[in-house]
FIPASE-925445 format. One line per 2 residues: number of its first residue (from 1); their letters; for each residue x, y, z of N, C-alpha, C. Coordinates in pm, whole numbers. Example, Ala and Ser with C-alpha at 12.3 -4.5 7.8 and 13.67 -1.06 7.14 Angstrom:
BEGIN
1 = AS = 1319,-569,780,1230,-450,780,1320,-330,780; 1285,-225,708,1367,-106,714,1290,3,787;
END
This chain:
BEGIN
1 = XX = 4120,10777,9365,4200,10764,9245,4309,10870,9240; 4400,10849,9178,4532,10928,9144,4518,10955,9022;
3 = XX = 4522,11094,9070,4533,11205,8930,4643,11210,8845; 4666,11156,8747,4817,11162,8656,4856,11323,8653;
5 = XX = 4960,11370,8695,5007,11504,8637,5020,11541,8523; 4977,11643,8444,5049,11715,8325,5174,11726,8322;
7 = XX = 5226,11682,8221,5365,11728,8206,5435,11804,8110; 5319,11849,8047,5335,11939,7921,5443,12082,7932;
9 = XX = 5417,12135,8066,5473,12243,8092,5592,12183,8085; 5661,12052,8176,5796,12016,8159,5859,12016,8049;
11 = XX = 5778,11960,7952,5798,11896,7842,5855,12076,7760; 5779,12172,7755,5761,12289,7698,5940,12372,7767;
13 = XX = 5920,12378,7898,6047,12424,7941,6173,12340,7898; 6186,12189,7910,6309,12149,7844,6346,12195,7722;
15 = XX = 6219,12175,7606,6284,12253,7440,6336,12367,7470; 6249,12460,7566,6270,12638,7566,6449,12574,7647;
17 = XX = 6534,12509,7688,6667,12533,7776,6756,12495,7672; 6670,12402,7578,6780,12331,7457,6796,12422,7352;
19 = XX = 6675,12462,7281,6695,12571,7274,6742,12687,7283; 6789,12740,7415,6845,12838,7414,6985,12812,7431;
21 = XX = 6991,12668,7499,7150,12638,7474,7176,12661,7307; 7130,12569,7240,7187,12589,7103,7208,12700,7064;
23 = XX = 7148,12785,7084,7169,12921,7022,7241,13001,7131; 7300,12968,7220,7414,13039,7302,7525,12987,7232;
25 = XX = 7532,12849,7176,7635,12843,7099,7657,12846,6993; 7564,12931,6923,7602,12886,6726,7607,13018,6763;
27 = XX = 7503,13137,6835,7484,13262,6758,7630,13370,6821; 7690,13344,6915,7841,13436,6912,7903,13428,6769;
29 = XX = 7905,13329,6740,7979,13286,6637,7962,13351,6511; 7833,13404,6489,7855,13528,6403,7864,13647,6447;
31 = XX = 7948,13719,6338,7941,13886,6418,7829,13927,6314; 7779,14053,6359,7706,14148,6277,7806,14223,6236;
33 = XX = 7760,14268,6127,7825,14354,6039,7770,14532,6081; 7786,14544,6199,7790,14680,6211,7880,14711,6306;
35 = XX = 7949,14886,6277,8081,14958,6298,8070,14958,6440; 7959,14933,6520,7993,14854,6667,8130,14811,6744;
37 = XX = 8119,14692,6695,8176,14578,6744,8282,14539,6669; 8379,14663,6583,8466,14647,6466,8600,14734,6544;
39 = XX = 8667,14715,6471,8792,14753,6469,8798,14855,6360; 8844,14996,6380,8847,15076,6272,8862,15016,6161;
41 = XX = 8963,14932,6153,9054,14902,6002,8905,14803,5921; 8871,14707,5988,8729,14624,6026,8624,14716,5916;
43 = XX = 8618,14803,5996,8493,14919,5989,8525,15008,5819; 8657,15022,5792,8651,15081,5710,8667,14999,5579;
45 = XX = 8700,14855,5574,8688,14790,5523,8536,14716,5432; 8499,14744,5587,8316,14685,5560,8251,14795,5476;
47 = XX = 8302,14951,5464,8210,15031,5402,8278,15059,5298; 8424,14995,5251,8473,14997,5063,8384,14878,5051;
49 = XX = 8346,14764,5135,8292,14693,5010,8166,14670,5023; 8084,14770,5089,7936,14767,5070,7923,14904,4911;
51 = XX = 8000,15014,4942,8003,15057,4854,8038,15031,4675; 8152,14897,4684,8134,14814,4575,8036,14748,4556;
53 = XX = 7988,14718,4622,7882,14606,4617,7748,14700,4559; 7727,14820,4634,7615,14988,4538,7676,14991,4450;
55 = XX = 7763,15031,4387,7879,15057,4249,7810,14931,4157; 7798,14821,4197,7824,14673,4133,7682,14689,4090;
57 = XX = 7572,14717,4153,7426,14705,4128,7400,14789,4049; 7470,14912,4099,7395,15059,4031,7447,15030,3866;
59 = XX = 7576,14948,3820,7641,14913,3711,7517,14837,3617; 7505,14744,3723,7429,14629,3678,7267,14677,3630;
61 = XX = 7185,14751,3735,7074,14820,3684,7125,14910,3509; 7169,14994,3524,7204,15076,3387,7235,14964,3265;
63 = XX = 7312,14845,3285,7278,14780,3179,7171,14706,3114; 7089,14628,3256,6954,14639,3246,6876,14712,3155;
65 = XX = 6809,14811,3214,6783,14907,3161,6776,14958,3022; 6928,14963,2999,6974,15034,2831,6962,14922,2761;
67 = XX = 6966,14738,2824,6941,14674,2719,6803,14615,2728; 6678,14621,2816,6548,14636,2810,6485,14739,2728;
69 = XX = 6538,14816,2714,6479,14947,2636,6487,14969,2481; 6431,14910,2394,6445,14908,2298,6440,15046,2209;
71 = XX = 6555,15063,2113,6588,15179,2062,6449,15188,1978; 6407,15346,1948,6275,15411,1882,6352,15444,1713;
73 = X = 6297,15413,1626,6334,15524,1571,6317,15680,1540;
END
């Protein structure tokens, strides 16, 4: 009698090539956001508006806050 082969492993390596194709092509396509791979102007840009973005929260907590907190007499 003839033994049918497994083909699971095939089966397992094609997803793992499609796979990694797809993601050779979606993931260039984003950059990370670190001073890496930036352009000074890039770089100094990215850290005014992470710092707005702390400014914006730290704003946002304090109103929180002062209006969670109910005045004592």
């Amino acid at each position: 009698m003839v033994q049918k082969r497994d083909r699971t492993n095939v089966y397992i390596l094609l997803l793992a090539i499609l796979v990694a194709a797809i993601a050779g092509y979606y993931l260039p396509t984003k950059r990370p956001e670190t001073g890496a791979s930036m352009t000074p102007k890039e770089y100094i840009e990215l850290v005014e508006k992470k710092k707005a973005q702390r400014l914006k929260f730290a704003a946002e907590e304090r109103a929180r806050e002062a209006g969670a907190v109910p005045d004592r007499p």
